[in-house]
C-alpha positions as CSV (number, residue, x, y, z in Angstrom):
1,X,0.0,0.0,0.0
2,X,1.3,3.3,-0.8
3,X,1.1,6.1,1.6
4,X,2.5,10.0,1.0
5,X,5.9,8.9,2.5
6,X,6.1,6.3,0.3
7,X,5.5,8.3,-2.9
8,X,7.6,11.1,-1.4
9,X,10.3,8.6,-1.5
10,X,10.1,7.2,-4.9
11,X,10.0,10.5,-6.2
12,X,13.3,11.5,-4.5
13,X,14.5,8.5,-6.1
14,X,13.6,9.7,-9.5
15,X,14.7,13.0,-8.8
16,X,17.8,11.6,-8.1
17,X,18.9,10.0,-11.4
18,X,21.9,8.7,-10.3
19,X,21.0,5.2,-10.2
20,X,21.3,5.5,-6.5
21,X,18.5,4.4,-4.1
22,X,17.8,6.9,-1.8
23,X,16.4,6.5,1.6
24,X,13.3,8.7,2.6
25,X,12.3,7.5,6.3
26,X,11.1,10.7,7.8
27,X,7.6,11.3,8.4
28,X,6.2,14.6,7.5
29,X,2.8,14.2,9.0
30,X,1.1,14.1,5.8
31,X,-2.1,11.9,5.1
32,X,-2.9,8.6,6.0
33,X,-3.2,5.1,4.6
34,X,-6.5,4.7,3.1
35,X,-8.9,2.4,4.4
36,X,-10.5,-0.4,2.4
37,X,-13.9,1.1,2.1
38,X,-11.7,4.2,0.5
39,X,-9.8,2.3,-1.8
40,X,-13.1,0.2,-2.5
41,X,-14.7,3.9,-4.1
42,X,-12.1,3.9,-6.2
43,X,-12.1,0.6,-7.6
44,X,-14.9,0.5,-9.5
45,X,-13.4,-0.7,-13.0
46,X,-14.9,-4.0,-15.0
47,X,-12.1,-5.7,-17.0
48,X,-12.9,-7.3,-19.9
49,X,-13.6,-10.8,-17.8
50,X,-15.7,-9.2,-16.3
51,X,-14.6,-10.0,-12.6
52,X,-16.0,-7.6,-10.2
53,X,-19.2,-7.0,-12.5
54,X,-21.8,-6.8,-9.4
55,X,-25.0,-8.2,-9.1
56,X,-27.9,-7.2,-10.6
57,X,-29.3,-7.4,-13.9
58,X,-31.2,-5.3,-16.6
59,X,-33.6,-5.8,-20.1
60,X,-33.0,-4.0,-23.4
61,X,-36.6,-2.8,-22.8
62,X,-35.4,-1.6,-19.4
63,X,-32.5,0.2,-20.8
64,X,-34.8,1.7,-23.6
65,X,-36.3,3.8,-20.7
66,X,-33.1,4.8,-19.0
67,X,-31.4,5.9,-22.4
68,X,-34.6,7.7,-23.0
69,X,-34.4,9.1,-19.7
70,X,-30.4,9.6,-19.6
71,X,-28.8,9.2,-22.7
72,X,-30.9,9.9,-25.9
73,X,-30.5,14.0,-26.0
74,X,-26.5,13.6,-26.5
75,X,-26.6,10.1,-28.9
76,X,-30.1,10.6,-30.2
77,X,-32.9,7.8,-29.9
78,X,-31.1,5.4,-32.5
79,X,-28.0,6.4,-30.7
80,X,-27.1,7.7,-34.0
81,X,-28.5,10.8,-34.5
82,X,-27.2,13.2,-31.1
83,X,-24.8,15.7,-30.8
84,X,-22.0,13.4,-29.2
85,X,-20.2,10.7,-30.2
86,X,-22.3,7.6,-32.4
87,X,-23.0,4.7,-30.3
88,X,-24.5,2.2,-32.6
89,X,-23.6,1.3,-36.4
90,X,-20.3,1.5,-38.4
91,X,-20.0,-2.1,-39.0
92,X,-17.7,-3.0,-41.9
93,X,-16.8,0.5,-41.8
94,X,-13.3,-0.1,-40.1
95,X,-11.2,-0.7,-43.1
96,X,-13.0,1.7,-45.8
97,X,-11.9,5.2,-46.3
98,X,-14.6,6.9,-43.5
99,X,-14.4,4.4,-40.5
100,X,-16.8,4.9,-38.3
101,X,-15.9,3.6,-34.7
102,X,-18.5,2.7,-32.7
103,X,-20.0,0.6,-29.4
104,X,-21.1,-2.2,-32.4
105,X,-18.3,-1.2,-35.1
106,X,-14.7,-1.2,-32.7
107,X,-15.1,-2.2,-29.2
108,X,-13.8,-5.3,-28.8
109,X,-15.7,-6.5,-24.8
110,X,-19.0,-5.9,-24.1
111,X,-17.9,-5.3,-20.3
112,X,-16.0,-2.3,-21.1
113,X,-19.4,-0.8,-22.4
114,X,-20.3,-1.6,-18.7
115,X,-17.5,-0.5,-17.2
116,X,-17.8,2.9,-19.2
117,X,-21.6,3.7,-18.5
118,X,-20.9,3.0,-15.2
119,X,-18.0,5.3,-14.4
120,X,-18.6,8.2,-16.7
121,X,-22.1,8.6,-18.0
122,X,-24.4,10.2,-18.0
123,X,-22.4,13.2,-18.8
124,X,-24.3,15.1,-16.2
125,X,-24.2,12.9,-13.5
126,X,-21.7,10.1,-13.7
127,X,-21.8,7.1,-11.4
128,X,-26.0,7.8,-11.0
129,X,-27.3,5.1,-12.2
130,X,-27.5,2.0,-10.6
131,X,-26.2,-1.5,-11.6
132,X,-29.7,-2.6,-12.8
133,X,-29.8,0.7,-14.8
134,X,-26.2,0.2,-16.2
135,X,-27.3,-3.5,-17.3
136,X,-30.0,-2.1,-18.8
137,X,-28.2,0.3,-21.0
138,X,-25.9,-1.6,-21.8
139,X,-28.2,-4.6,-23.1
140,X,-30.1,-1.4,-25.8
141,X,-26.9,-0.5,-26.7
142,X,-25.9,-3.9,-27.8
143,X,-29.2,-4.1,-29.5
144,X,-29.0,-0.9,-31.1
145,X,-25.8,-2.5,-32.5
146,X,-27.7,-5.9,-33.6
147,X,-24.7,-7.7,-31.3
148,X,-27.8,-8.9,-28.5
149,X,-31.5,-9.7,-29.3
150,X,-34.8,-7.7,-28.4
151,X,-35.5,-9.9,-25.2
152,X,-31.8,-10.0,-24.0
153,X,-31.1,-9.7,-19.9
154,X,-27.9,-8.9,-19.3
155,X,-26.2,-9.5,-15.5
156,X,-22.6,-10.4,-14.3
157,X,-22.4,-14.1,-16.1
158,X,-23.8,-13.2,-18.9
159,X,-21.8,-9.8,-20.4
160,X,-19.1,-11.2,-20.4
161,X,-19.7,-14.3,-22.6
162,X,-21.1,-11.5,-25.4
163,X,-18.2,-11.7,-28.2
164,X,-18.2,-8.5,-30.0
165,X,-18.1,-7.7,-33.9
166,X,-14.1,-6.5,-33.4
167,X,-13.1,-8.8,-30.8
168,X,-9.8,-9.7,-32.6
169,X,-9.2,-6.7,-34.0
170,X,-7.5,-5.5,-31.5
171,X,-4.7,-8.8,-31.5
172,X,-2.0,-8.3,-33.6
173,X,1.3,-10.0,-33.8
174,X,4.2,-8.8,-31.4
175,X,6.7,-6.5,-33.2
176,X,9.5,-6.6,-30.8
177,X,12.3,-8.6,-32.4
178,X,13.0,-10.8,-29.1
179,X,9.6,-12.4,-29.7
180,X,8.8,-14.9,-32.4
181,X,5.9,-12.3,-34.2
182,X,6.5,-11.4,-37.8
183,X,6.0,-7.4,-38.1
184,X,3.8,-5.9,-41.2
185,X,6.4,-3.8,-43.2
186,X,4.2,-2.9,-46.5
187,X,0.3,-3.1,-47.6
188,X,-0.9,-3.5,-44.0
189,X,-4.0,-2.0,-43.9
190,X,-4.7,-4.3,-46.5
191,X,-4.3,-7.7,-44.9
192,X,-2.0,-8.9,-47.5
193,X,1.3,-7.1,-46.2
194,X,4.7,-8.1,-46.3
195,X,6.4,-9.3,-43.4
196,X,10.1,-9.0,-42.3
């Protein structure tokens, strides 16, 4: 666990530069180590397993009345059509000229849609709504995207079985030469590129 002295002393040690360690041991009365409940605020993230996802679960047609509710004046109805950023189509669009990156077109785990609505949205009021609610919207947002079906629940078991349009999209080959990967040197985008 890190405390201020703690942090006061690695940052000596960067300051330093030398390559020498140095030792910080006084105590100058700032803070305190944070309790669990504290540090239990703050981690609030969903990984892409989906460990941590709580309990709870929500209906596309619940999440059509939340996003109605909470979401639809900045993506629109369709999640479209609002002044903020396009939630739902784009498939296919990735490797054209114009892609359009979207919840249904480029995220690759249906738990980071989770993870997301649940930290950060609605704009207005992040961290609001509750896990039921957060299923919920997240179930019409996959729907909006065709990637769930009209009478989808969504809760912790199920999310994170959902495999997303891009899922390996995002899994490319290692270009480090220590590795055994084969980088893409020419015609990339393509899928036909030459490799070193």
């Amino acid at each position: 666990m890190f405390t201020y002295k703690t942090i006061a002393s690695i940052v000596l040690v960067s300051l330093a530069g030398t390559g020498t360690i140095m030792a910080q041991d006084e105590d100058y009365g700032l803070g305190r180590e944070a309790t669990d409940q504290e540090i239990a605020g703050w981690n609030i993230d969903v990984p892409p397993s989906g460990e941590d996802l709580p309990d709870g679960s929500g209906s596309v047609a619940q999440g059509k009345e939340v996003f109605q509710a909470q979401c639809q004046s900045c993506h629109g109805a369709d999640g479209q059509s609002g002044p903020m950023d396009r939630l739902a189509g784009g498939q296919g669009t990735l490797a054209g000229e114009s892609p359009v990156k979207t919840v249904g077109s480029y995220w690759p785990y249906a738990t980071t849609l989770y993870d997301y609505v649940h930290r950060a949205m609605p704009f207005n009021s992040p961290q609001s709504l509750s896990p039921d609610e957060t299923y919920a919207v997240t179930a019409y947002v996959l729907y909006l995207n065709g990637i769930v079906k009209e009478d989808a629940t969504l809760d912790a078991d199920s999310l994170p079985e959902i495999k997303m349009p891009n899922r390996g999209g995002f899994t490319h080959p290692d270009p480090r030469p220590d590795v055994d990967a084969e980088a893409c040197m020419n015609n990339c985008q393509s899928g036909e590129g030459e490799t070193r």
